[in-house]
PDB file of N, CA, C and O in Angstrom:
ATOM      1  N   UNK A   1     -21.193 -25.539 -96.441  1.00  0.00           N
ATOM      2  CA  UNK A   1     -20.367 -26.365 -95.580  1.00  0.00           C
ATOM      3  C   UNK A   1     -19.726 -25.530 -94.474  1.00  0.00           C
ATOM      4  O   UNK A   1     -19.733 -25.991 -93.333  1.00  0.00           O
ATOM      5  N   UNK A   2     -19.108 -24.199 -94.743  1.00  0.00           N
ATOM      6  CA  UNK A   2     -18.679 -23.242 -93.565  1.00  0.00           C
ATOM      7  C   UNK A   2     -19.846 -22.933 -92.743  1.00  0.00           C
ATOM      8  O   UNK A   2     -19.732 -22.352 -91.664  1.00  0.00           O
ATOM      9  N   UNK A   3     -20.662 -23.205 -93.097  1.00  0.00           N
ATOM     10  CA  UNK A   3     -21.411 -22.342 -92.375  1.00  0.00           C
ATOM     11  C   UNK A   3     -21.896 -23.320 -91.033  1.00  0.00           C
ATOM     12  O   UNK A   3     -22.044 -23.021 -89.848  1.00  0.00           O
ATOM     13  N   UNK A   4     -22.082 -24.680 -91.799  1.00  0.00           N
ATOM     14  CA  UNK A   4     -22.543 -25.630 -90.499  1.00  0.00           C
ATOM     15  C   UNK A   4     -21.638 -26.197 -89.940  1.00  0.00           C
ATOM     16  O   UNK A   4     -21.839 -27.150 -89.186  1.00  0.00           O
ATOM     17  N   UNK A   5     -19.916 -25.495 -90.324  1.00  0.00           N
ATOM     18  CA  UNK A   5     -19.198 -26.256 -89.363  1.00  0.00           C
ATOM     19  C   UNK A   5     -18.917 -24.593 -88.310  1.00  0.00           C
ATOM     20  O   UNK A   5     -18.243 -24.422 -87.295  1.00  0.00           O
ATOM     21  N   UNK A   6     -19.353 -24.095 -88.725  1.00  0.00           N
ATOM     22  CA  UNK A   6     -19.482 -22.791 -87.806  1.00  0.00           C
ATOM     23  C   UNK A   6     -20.137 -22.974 -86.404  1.00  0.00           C
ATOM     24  O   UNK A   6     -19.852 -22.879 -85.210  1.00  0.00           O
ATOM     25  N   UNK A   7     -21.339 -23.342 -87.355  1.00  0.00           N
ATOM     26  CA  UNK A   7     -22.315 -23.688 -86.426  1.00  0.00           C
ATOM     27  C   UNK A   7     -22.103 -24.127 -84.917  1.00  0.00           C
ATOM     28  O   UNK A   7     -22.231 -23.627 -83.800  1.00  0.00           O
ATOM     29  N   UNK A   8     -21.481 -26.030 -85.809  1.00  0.00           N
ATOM     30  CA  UNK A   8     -21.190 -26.795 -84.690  1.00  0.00           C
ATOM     31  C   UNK A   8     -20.207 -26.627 -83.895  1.00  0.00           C
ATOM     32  O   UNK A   8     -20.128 -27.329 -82.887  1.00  0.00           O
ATOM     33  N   UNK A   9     -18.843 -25.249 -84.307  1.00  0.00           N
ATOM     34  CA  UNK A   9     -17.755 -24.799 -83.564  1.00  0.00           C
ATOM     35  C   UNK A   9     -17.633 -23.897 -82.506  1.00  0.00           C
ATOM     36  O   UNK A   9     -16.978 -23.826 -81.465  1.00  0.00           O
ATOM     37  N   UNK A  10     -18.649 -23.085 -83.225  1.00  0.00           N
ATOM     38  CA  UNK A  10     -18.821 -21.811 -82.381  1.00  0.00           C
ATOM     39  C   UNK A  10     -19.832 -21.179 -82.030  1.00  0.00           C
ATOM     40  O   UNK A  10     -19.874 -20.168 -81.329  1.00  0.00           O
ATOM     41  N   UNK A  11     -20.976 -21.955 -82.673  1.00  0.00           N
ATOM     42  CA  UNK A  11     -22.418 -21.073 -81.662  1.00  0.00           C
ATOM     43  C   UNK A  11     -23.292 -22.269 -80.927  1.00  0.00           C
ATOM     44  O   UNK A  11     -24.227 -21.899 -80.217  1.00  0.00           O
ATOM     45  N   UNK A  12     -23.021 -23.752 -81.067  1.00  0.00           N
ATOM     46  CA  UNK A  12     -23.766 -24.538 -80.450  1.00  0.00           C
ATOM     47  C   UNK A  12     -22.949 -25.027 -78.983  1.00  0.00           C
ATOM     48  O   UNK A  12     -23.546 -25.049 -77.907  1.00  0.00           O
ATOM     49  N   UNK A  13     -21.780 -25.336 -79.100  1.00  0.00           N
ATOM     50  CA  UNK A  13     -20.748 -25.432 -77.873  1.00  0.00           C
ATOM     51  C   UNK A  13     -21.592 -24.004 -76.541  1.00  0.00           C
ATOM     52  O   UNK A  13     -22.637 -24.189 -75.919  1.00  0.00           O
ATOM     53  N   UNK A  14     -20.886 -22.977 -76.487  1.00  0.00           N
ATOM     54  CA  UNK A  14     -21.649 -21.944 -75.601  1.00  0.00           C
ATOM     55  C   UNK A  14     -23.002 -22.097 -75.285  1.00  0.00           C
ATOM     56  O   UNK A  14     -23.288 -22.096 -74.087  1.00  0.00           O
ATOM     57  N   UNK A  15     -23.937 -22.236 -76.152  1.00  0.00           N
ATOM     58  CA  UNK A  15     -25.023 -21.982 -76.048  1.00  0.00           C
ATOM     59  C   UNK A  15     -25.494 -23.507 -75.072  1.00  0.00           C
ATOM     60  O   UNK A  15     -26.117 -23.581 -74.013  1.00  0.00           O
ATOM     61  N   UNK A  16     -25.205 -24.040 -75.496  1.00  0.00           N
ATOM     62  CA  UNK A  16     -24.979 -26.118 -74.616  1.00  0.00           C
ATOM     63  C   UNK A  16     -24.813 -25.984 -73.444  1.00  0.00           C
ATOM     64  O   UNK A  16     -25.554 -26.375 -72.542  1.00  0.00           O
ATOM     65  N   UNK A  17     -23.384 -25.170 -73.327  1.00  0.00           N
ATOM     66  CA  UNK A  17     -22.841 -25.130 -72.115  1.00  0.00           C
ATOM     67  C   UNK A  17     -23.380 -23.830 -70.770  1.00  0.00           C
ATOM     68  O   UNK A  17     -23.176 -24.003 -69.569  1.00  0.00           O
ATOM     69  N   UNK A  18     -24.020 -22.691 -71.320  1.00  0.00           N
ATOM     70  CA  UNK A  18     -24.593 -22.205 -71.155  1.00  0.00           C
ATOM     71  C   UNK A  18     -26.016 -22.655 -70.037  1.00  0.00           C
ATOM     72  O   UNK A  18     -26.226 -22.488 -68.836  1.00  0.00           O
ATOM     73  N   UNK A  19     -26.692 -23.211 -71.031  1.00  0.00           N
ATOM     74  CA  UNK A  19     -28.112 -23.837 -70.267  1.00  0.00           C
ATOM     75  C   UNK A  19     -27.740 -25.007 -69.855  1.00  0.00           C
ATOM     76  O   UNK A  19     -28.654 -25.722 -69.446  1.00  0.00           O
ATOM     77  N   UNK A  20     -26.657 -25.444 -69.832  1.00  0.00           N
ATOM     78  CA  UNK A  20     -26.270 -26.679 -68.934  1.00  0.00           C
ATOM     79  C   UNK A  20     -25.371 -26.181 -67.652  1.00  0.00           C
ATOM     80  O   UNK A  20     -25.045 -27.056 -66.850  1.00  0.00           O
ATOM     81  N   UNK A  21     -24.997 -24.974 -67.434  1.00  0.00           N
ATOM     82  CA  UNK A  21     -24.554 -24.017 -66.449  1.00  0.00           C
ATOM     83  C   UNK A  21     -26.120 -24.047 -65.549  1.00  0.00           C
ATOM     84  O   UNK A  21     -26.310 -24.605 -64.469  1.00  0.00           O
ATOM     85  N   UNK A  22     -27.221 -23.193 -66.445  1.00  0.00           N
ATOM     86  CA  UNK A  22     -28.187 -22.706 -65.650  1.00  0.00           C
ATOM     87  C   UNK A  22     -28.835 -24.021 -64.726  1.00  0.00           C
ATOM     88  O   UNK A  22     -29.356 -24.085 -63.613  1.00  0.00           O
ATOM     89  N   UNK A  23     -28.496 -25.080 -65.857  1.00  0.00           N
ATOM     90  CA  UNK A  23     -29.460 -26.046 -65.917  1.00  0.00           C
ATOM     91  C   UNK A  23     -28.788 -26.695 -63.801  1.00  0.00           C
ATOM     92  O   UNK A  23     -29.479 -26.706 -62.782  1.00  0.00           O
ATOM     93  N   UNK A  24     -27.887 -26.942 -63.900  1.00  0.00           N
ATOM     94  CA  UNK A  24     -26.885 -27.338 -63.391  1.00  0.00           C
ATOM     95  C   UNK A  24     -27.122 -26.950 -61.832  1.00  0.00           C
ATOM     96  O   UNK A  24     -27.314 -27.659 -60.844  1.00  0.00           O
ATOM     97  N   UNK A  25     -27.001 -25.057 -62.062  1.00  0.00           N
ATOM     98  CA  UNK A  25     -27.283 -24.199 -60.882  1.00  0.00           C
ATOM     99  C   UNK A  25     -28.793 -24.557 -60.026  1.00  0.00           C
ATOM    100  O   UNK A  25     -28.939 -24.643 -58.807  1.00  0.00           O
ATOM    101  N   UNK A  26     -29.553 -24.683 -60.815  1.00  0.00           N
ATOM    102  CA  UNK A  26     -30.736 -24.606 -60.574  1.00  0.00           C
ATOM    103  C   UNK A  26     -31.369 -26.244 -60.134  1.00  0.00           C
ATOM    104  O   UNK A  26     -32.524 -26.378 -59.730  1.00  0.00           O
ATOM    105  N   UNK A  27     -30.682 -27.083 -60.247  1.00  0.00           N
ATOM    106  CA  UNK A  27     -30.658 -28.282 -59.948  1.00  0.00           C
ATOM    107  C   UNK A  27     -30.434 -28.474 -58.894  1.00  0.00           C
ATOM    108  O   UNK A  27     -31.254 -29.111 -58.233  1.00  0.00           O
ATOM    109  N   UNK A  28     -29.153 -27.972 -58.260  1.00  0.00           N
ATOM    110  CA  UNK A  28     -28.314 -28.512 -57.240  1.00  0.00           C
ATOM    111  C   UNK A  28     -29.098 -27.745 -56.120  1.00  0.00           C
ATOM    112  O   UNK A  28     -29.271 -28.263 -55.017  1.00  0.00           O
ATOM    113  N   UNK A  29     -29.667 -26.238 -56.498  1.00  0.00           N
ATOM    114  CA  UNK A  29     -30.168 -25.073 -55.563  1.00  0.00           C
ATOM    115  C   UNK A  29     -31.645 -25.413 -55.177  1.00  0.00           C
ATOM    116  O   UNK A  29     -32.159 -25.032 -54.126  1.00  0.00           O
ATOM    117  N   UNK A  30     -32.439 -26.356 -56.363  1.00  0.00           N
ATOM    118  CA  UNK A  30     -33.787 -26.666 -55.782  1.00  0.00           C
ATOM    119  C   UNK A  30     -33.725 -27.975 -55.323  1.00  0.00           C
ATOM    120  O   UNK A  30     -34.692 -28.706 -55.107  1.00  0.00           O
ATOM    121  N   UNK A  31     -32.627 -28.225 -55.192  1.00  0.00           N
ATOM    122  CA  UNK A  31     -32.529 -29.967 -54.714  1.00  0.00           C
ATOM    123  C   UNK A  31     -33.290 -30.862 -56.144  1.00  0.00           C
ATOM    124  O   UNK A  31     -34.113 -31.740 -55.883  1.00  0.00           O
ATOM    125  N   UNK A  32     -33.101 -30.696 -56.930  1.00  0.00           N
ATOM    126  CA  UNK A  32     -33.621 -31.548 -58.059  1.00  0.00           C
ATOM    127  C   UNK A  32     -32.641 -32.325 -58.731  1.00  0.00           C
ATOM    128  O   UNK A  32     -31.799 -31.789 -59.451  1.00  0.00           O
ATOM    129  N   UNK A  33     -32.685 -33.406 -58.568  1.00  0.00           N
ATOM    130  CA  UNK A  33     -31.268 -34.340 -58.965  1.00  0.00           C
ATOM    131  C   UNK A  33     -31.397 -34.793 -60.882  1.00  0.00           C
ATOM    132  O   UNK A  33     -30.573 -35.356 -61.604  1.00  0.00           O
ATOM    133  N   UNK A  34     -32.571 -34.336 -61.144  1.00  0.00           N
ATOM    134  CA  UNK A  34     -32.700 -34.754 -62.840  1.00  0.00           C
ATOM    135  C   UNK A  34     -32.486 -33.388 -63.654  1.00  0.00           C
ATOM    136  O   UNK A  34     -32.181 -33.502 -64.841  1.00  0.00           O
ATOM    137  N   UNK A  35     -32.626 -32.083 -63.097  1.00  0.00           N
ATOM    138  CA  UNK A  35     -31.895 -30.928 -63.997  1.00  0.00           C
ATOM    139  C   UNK A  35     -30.543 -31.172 -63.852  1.00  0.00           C
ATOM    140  O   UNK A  35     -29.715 -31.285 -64.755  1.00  0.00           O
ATOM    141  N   UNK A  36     -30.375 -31.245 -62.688  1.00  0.00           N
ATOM    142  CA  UNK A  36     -28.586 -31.438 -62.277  1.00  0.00           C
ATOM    143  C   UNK A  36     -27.932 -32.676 -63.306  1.00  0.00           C
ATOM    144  O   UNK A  36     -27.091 -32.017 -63.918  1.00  0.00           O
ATOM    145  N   UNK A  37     -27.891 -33.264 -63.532  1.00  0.00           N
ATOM    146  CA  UNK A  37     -27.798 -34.419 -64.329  1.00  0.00           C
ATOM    147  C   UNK A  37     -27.800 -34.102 -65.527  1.00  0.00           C
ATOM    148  O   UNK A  37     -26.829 -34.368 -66.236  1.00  0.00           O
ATOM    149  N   UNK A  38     -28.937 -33.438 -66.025  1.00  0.00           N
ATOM    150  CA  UNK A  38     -29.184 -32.526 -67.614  1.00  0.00           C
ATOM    151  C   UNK A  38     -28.146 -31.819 -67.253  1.00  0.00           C
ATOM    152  O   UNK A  38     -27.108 -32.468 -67.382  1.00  0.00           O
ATOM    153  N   UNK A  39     -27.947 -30.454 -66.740  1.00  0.00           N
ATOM    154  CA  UNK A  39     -27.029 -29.775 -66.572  1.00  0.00           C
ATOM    155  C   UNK A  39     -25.356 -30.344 -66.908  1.00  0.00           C
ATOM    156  O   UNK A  39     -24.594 -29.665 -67.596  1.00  0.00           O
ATOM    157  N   UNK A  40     -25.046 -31.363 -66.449  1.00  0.00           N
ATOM    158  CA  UNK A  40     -24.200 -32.165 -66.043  1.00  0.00           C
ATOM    159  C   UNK A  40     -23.555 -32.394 -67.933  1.00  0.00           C
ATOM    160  O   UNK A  40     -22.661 -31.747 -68.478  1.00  0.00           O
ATOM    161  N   UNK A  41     -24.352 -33.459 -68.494  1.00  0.00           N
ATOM    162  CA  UNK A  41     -24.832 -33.801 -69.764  1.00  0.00           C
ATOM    163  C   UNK A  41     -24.584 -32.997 -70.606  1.00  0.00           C
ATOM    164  O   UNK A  41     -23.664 -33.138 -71.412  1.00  0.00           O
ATOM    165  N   UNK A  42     -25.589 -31.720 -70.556  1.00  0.00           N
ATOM    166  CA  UNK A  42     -25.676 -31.445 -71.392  1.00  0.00           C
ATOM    167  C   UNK A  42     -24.037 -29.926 -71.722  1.00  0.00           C
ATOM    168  O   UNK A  42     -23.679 -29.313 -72.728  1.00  0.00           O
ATOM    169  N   UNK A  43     -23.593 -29.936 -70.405  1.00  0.00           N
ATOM    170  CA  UNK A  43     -21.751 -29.247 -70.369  1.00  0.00           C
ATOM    171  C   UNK A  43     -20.878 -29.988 -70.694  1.00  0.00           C
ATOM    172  O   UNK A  43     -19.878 -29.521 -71.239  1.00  0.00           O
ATOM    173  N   UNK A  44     -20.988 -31.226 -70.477  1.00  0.00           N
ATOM    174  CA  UNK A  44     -20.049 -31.888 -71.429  1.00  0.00           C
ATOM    175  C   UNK A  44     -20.120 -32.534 -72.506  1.00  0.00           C
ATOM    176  O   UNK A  44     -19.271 -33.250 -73.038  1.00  0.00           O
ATOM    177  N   UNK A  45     -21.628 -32.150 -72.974  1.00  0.00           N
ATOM    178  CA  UNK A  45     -21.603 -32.311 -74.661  1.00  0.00           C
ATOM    179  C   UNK A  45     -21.497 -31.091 -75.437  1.00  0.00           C
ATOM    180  O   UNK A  45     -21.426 -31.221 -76.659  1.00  0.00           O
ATOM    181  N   UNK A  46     -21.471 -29.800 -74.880  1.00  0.00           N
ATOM    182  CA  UNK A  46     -20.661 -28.532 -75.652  1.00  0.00           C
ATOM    183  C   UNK A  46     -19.206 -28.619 -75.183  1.00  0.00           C
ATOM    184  O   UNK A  46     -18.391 -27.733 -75.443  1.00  0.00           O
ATOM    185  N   UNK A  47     -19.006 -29.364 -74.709  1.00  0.00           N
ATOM    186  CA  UNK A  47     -17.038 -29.697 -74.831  1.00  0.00           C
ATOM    187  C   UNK A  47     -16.740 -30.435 -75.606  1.00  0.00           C
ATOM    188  O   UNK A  47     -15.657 -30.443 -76.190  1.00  0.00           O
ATOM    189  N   UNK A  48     -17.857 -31.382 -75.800  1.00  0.00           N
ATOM    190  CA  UNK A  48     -17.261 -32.673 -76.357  1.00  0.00           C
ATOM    191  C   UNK A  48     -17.740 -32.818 -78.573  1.00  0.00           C
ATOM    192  O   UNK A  48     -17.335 -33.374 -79.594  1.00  0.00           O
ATOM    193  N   UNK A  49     -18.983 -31.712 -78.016  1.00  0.00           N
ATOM    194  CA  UNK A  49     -19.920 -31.935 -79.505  1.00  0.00           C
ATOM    195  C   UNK A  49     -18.677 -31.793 -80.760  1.00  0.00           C
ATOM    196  O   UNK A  49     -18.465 -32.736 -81.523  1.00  0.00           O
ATOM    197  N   UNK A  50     -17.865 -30.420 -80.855  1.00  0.00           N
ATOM    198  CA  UNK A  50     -17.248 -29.813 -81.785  1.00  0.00           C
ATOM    199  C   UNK A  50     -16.046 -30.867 -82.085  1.00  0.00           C
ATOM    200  O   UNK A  50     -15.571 -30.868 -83.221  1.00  0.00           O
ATOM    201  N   UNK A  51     -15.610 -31.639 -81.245  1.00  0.00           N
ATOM    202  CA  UNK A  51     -14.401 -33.026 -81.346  1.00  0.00           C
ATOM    203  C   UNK A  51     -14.695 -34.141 -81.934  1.00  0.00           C
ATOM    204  O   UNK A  51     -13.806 -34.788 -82.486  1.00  0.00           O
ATOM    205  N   UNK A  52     -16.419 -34.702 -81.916  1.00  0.00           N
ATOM    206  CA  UNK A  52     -17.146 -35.200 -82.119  1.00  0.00           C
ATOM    207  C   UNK A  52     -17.925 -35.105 -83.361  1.00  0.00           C
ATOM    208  O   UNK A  52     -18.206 -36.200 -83.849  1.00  0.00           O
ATOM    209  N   UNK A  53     -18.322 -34.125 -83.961  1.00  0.00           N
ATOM    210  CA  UNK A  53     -19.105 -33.696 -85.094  1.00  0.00           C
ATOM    211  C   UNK A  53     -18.124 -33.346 -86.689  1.00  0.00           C
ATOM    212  O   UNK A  53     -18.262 -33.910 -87.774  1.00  0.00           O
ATOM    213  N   UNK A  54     -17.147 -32.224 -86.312  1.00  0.00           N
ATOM    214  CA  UNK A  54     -16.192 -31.833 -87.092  1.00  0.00           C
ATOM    215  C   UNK A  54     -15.576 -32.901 -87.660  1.00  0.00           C
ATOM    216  O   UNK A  54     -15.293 -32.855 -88.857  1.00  0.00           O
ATOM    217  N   UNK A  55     -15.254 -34.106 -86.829  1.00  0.00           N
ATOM    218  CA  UNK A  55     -13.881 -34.573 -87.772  1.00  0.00           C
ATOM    219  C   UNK A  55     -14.597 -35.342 -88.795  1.00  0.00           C
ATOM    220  O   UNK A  55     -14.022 -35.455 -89.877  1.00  0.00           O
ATOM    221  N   UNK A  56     -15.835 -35.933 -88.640  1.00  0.00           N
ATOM    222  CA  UNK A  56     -16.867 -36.037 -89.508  1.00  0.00           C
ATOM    223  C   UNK A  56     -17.154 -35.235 -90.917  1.00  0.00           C
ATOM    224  O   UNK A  56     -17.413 -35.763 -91.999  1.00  0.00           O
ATOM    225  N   UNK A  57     -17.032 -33.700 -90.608  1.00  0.00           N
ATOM    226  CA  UNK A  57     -17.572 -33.142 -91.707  1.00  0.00           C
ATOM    227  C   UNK A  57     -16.388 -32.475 -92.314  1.00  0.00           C
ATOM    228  O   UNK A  57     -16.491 -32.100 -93.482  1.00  0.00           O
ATOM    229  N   UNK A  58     -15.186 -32.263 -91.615  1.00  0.00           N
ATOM    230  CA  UNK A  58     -13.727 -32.230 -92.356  1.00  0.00           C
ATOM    231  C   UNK A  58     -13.074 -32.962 -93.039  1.00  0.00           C
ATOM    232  O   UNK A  58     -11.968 -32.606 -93.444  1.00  0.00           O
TER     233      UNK A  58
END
């Protein structure tokens, strides 16, 4: 049970937000409006995942 609320606290948040950074950059810079969007998405579901998932498994 620690281990997968680890998981969802502290190594899936960054890593989300991360490639939704790159995702994001690389969207807006090749003019591509559907990474940007992923990008978008997928940064505010490593803000939102750990608020979302936890109170579930607490």
């Amino acid at each position: 049970m620690t281990n997968v609320t680890i998981l969802f606290s502290h190594i899936l948040p960054p890593l989300l937000a991360f490639a939704g950074i790159i995702l994001l950059c690389s969207g807006i810079m090749d003019r591509k409006k559907d990474y940007a969007l992923i990008g978008i998405v997928m940064f505010f579901a490593a803000g939102l995942l750990p608020f979302l998932v936890l109170q579930f498994m607490i």
